[in-house]
N, C-alpha and C positions, 0 to 999 in steps of 0.2 A: 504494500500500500504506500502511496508517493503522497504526501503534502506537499503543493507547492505555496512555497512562503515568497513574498516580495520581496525584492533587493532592498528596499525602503520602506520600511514597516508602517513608517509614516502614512505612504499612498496607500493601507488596506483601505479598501471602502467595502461596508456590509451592506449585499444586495438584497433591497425588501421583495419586489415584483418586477416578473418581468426582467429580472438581471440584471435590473436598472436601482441605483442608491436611493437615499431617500429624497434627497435634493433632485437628483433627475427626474424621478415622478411626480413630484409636486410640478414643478416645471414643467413638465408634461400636460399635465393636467391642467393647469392655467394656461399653455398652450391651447388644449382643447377645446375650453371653457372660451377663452378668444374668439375660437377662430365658429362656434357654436353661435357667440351671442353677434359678431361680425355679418353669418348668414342670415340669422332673421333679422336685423337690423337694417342688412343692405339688399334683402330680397325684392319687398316692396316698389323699390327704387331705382333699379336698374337690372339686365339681364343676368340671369343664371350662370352664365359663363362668366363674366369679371366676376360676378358676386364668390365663387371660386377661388379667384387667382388673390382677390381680397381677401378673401381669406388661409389661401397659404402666404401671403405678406404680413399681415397681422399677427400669424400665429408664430411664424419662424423667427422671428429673436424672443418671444419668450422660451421655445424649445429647446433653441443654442445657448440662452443662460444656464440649463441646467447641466451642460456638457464644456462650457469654456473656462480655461484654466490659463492664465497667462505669468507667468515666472513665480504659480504659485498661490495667485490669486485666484481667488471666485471671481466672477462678471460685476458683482453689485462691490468688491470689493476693489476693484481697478477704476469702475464709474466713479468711486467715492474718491479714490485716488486723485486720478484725471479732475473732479471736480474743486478739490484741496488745492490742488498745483495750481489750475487756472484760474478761478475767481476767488477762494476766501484767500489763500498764500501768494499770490501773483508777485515775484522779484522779476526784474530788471537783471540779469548779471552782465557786470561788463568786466572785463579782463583788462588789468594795470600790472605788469609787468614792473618786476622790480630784480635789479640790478643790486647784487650786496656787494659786490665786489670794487663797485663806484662809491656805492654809500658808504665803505670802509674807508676809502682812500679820496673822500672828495673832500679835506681837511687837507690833507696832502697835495692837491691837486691846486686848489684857490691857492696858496703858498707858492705854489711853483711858477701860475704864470704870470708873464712879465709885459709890461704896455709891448707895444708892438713897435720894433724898431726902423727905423727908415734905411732906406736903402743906401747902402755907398755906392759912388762911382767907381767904376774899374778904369784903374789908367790906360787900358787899351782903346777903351770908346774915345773917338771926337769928342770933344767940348758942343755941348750943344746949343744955339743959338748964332748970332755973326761974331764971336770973339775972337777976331785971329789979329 
């Protein structure tokens, strides 16, 4: 008799119905429940064929909540994420660059420079101007 145990004990998930978690089937089921109150709502009102497709639009991102896992996360816990970052916690970062190696030695540096010196003549040039 073989038990197979997960590499990650963490990911076991205990299957209620269907081989599905409990979180997938709730999911599921609000899914259904969707895509249920979608067709009598939009029967009335337009043809049997969109009223369909309306309802597999409606119902598929409640379905894929209860299957998506992104570095860990639940669906509802990523939206919460994403909504943290963008509107309550919203930074600006700007990148300033710092140089320690100037900031050590910029004491040293003011010290060392000197007004700036003018040029000498080299004996070889002409005298410039009419002076002969």
């Amino acid at each position: 008799m073989e038990v197979k145990i997960p590499k990650e004990i963490r990911d076991y998930q205990e299957s209620i119905f269907f081989g599905l978690s409990t979180r997938q089937f709730i999911c599921s089921l609000l899914a259904v429940g969707v895509a249920v109150g979608l067709y009598f709502g939009l029967r009335p009102l337009i043809g049997s064929e969109e009223v369909g497709w309306m309802c597999i639009l409606g119902a598929a991102p409640f379905a894929a909540c209860g299957f998506f896992k992104y570095h860990g996360m639940t669906a509802e816990q990523v939206a919460w994420a994403w909504f943290k970052s963008e509107f309550l916690y919203p930074k600006k970062l700007v990148f300033k660059s710092e140089n320690i190696y100037y900031k050590a030695l910029e004491d040293a540096i003011a010290e060392g420079e000197k007004t700036p010196r003018k040029r000498k003549k080299h004996k070889s040039q002409p005298p410039s101007g009419n002076e002969q």
